[in-house]
C-alpha positions as CSV (number, residue, x, y, z in Angstrom):
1,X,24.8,-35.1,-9.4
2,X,26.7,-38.2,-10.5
3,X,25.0,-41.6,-10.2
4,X,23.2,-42.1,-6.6
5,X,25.2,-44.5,-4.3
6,X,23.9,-44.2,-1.0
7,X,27.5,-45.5,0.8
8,X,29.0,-42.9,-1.1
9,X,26.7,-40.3,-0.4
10,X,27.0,-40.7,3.2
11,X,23.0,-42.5,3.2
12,X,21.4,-45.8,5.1
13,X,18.7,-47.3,5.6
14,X,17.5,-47.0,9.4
15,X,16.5,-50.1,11.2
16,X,12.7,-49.9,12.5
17,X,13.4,-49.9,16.3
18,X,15.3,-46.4,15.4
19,X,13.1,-43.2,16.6
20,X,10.9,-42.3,14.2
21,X,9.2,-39.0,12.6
22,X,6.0,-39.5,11.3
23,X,4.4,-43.8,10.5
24,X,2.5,-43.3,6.9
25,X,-0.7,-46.2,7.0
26,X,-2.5,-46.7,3.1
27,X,-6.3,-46.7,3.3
28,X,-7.8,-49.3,1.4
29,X,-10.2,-48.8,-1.3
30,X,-13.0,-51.3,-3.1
31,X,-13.1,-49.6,-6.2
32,X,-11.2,-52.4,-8.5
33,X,-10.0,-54.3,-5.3
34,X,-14.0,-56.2,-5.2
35,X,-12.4,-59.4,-5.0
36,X,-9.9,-58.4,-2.6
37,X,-12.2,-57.3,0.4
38,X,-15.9,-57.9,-0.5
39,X,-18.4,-57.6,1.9
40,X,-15.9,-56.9,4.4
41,X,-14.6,-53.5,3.1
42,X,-16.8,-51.6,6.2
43,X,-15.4,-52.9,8.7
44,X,-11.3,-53.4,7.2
45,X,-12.1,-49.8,7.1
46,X,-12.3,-49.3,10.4
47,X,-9.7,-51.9,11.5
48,X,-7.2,-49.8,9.8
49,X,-8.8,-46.8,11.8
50,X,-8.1,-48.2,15.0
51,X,-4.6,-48.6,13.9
52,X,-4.0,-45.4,13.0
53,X,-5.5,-44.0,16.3
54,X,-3.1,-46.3,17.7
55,X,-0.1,-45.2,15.8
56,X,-0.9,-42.0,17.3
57,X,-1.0,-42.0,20.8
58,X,2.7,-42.6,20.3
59,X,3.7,-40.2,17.1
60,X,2.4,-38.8,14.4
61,X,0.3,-40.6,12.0
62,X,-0.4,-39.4,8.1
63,X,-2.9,-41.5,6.2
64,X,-2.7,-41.9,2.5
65,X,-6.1,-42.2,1.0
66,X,-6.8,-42.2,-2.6
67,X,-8.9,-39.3,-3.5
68,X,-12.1,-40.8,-3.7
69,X,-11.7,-41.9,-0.4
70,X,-10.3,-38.9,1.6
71,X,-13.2,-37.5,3.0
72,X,-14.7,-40.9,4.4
73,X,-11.2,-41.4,6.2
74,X,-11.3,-38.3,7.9
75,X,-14.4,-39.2,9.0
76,X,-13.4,-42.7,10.7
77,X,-9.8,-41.1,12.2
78,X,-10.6,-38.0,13.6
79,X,-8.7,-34.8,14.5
80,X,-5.4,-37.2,15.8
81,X,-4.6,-38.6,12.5
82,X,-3.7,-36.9,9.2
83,X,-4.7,-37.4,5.7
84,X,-2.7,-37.5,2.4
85,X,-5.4,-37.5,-0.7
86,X,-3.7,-39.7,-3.1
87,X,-3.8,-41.8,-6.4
88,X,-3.1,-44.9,-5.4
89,X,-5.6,-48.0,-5.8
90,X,-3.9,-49.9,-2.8
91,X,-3.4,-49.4,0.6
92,X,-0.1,-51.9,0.8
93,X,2.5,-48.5,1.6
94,X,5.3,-50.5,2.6
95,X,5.6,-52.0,-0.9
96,X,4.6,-49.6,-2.9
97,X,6.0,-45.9,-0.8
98,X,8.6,-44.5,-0.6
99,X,11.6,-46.2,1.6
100,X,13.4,-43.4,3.6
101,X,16.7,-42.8,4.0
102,X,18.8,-40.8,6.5
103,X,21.9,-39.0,5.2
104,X,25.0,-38.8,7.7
105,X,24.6,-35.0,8.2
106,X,20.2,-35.6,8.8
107,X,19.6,-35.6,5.3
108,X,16.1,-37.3,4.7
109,X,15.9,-39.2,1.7
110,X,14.1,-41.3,-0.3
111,X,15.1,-44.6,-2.4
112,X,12.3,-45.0,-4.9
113,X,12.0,-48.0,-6.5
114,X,9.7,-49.5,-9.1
115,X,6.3,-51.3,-8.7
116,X,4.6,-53.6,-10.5
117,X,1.9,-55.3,-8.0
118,X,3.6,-58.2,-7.0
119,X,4.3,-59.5,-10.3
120,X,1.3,-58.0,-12.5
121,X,-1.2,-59.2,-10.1
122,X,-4.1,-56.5,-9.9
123,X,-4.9,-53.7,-12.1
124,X,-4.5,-50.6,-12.4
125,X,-1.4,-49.6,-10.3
126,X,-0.3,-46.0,-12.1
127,X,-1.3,-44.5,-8.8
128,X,0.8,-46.7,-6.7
129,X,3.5,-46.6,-9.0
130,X,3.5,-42.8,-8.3
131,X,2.6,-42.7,-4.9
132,X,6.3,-43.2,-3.3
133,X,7.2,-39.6,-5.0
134,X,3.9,-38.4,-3.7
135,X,4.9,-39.0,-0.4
136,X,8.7,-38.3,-0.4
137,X,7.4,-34.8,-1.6
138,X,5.5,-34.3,1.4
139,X,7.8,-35.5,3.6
140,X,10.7,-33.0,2.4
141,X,13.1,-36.0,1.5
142,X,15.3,-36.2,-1.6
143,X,14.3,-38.9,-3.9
144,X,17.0,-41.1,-5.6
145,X,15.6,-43.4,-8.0
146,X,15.7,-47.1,-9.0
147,X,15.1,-49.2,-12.3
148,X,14.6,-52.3,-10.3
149,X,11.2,-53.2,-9.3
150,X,11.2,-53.9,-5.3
151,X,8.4,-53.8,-2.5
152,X,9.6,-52.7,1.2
153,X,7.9,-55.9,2.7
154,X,10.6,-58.2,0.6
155,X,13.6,-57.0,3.1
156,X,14.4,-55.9,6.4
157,X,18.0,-54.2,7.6
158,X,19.0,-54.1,10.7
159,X,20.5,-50.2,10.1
160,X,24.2,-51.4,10.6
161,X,24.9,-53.0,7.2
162,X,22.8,-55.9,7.1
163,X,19.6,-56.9,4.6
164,X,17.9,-59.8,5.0
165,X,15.7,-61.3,2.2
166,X,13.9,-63.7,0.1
167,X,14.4,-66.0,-3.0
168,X,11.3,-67.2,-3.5
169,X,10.4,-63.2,-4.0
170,X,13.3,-61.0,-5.1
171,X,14.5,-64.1,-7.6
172,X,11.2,-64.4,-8.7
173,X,10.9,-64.0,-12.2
174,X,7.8,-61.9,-12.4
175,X,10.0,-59.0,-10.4
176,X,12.9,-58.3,-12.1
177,X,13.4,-60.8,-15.1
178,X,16.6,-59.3,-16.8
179,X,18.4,-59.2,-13.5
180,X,20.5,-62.2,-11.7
181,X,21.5,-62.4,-8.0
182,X,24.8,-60.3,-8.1
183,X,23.0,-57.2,-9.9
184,X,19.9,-57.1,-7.7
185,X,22.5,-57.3,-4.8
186,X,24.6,-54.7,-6.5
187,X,21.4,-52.4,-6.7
188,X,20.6,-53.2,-2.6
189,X,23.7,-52.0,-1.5
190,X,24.1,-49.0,-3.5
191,X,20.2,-47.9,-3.0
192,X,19.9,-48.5,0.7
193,X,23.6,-48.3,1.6
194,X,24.2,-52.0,2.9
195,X,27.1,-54.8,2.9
196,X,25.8,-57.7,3.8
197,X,22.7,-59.2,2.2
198,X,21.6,-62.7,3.7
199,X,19.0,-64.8,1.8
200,X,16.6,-67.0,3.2
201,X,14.1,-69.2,0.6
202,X,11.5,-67.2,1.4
203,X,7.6,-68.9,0.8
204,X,6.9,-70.0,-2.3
205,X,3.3,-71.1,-1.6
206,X,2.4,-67.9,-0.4
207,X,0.4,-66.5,-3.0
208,X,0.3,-62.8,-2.7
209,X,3.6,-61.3,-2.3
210,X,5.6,-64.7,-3.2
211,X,7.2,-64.9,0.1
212,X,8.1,-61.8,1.4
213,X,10.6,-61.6,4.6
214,X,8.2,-59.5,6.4
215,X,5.8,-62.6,6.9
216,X,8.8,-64.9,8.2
217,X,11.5,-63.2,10.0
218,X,13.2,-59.6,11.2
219,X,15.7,-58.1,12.8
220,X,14.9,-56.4,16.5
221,X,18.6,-55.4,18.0
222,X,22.1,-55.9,16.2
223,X,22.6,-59.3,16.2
224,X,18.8,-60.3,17.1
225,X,15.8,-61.8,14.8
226,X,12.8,-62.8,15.4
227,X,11.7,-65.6,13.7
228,X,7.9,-66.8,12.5
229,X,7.3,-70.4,13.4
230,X,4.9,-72.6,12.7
231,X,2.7,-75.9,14.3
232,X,3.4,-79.3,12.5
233,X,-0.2,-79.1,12.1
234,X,0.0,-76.6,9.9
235,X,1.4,-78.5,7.3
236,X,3.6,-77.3,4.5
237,X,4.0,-74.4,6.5
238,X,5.8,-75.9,9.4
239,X,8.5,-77.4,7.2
240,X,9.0,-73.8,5.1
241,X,8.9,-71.8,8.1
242,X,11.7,-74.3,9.7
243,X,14.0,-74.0,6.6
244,X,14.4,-70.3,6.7
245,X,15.1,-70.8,10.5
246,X,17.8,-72.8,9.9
247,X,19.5,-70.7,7.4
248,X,19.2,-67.6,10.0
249,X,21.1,-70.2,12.4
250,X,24.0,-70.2,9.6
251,X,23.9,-66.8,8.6
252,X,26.1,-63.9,10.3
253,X,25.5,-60.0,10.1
254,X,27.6,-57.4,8.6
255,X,29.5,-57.1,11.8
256,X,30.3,-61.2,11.7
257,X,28.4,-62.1,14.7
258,X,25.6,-65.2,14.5
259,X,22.5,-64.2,15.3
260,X,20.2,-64.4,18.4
261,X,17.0,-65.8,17.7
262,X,13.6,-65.4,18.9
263,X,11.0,-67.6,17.9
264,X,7.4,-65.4,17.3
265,X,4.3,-68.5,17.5
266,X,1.4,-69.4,14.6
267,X,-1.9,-68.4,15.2
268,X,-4.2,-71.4,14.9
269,X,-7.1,-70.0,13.5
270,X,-10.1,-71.3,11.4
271,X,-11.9,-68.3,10.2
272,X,-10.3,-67.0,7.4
273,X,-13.2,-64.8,5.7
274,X,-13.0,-67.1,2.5
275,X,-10.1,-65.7,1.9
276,X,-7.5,-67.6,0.1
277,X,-4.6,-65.2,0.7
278,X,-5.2,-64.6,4.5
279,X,-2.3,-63.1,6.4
280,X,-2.6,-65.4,9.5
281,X,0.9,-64.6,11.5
282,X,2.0,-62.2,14.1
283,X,5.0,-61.3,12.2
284,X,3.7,-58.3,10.3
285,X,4.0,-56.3,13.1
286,X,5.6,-52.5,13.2
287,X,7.3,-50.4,15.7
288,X,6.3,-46.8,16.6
289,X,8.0,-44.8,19.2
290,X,7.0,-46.9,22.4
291,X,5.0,-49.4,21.3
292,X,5.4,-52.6,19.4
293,X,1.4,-53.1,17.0
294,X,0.3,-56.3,16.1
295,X,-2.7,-58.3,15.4
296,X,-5.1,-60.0,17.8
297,X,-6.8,-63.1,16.1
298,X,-9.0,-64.4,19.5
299,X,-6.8,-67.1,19.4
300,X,-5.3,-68.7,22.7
301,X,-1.5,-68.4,20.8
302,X,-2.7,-64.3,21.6
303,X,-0.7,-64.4,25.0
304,X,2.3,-66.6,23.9
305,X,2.7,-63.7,21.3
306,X,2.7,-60.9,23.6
307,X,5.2,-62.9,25.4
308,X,7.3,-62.7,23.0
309,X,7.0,-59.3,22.3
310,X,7.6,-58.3,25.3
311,X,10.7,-59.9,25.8
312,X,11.7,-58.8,21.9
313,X,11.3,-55.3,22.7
314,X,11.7,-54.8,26.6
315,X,11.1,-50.8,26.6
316,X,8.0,-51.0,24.3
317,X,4.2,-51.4,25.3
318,X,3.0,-54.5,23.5
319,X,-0.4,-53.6,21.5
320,X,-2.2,-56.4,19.7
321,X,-5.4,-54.8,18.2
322,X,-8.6,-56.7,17.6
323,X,-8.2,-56.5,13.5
324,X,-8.3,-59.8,12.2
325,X,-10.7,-58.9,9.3
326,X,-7.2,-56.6,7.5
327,X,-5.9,-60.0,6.9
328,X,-8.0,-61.1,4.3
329,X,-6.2,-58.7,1.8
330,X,-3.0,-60.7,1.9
331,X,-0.8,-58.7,4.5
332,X,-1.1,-56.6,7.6
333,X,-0.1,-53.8,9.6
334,X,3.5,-53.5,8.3
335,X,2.4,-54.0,4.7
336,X,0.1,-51.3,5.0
337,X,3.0,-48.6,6.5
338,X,6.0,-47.0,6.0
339,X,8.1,-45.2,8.5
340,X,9.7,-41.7,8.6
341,X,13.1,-41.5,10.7
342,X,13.6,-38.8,12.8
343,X,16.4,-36.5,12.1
344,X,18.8,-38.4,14.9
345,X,22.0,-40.3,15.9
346,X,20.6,-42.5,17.9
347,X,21.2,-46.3,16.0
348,X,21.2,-48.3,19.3
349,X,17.5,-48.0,21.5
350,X,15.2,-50.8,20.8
């Protein structure tokens, strides 16, 4: 086979609101990840059961557990939910899985790309370095390969052409160093077979994933986003969150059309576990077949969310789970999955 280009090879990226296969959750683990959860592991542990249970009232669910923690998830998820034994030290699948790819004649693939945990942050990773081929191999997909080092939560596509993502993370220096703009562009469009790739500036103060788009904004229709806002009384935040809005407002999709835009509230919350790096926004959501999943935090901004989300995603029950305590590792429900497209034309249901 000559050298992968997915445009050429007839490949895409779905979008998320696409029917999907199969949703793939990581299971966390404490071994080397102390500072990470703490106390708290026990019950993260089953906050990520519940999601999985939820996940599968609506399609199936496949849990990737490293090995020492196998048994102990089965346990928690019961007969509804399967489980992947794996190597990898982190339960982050969206950055560090594999990112699946539907061929034009329902070819699965898989674009695998390269991880280095967010910039060298936590050690070891060989396990999630290798965990994207695990999982491509279970899922019957063909895997194409990447040099450049790129974690699913730093973009979003809308399945039609168009990528949105961040400077502060994909620019970054502690990514892809020997790369500039126009080659990790280059390497998007020929990996996940878009056109268009917009930028927003991303989150520099966010100290985990340096901003990823996953946290700020996403597409939910062709020609729609949803956009995380913030409170002036939150600061810094307020001002970063309203600079990547206005570069949405400026932006157009492969198509040329300006984008409709949803605004997704804050939670105003003052229990954040001690944890520096808490993930305190509704915008780490995920779709499943049905259902749109995202985080409860007992805050009164609760209902203005599922407001929201309702309107987002008009054919979808709107779930918000009681799991606050999966925040304090940095992300949330997206960062922890990756989804499998079903084998289908269907590029327009949301």
């Amino acid at each position: 086979m000559s050298r992968f280009d997915a445009r050429e090879y007839g490949y895409r990226m779905p979008a998320e609101w696409e029917t999907m296969d199969t949703t793939w959750l990581g299971w966390p683990i404490l071994e080397g990840r102390e500072d990470l959860w703490g106390s708290h592991y026990l019950r993260v542990c089953r906050e990520f059961a519940l999601v999985a249970q939820t996940i599968a009232r609506y399609q199936r669910c496949v849990v990737s557990a490293h090995h020492s923690q196998a048994d102990a998830a089965r346990e928690l998820l019961g007969n509804s939910v399967e489980v992947l034994s794996v190597a990898a030290e982190d339960n982050w699948l969206r950055d560090c899985g594999p990112i699946f790819l539907l061929g034009e004649r329902g070819q699965l693939g898989a674009a695998a790309f390269r991880f280095n945990c967010w910039g060298e942050k936590y050690q070891p990773y060989d396990g999630c370095q290798q965990v994207g081929q695990d999982i491509a191999r279970a899922a019957g997909a063909q895997i194409f390969n990447s040099h450049m080092v790129l974690e699913g939560g730093a973009f979003y596509v809308d399945g039609q052409g168009t990528l949105v993502t961040t400077e502060s993370c994909l620019l970054h220096p502690n990514r892809n160093p020997h790369m500039n703009r126009v080659e990790i562009e280059a390497e998007l469009r020929r990996m996940l077979g878009v056109e268009k790739i917009i930028w927003l500036p991303g989150n520099p103060d966010e100290v985990e994933t340096n901003g990823h788009v996953d946290g700020i904004a996403s597409f939910i229709a062709p020609g729609r986003m949803l956009c995380q806002t913030a409170s002036p009384v939150q600061g810094d935040y307020f001002h970063v969150m309203r600079e990547n809005r206005r570069a949405l407002e400026l932006a157009t999709d492969a198509a040329g059309r300006r984008f409709e835009l949803l605004d997704l509230p804050s939670p105003i919350i003052s229990e954040r576990y001690g944890s520096e790096r808490y993930c305190d926004c509704y915008a780490n959501y995920i779709l499943v077949n049905g259902a749109v999943i995202s985080t409860a935090f007992g805050v009164e901004q609760d209902e203005a969310a599922r407001e929201v989300f309702a309107k987002a995603f008009p054919g979808r029950r709107v779930e918000l789970l009681p799991i606050p305590t999966l925040s304090i590792g940095g992300g949330s429900i997206h960062c922890s999955t990756q989804q499998q497209p079903a084998v289908t034309t269907d590029v327009t249901a949301n």
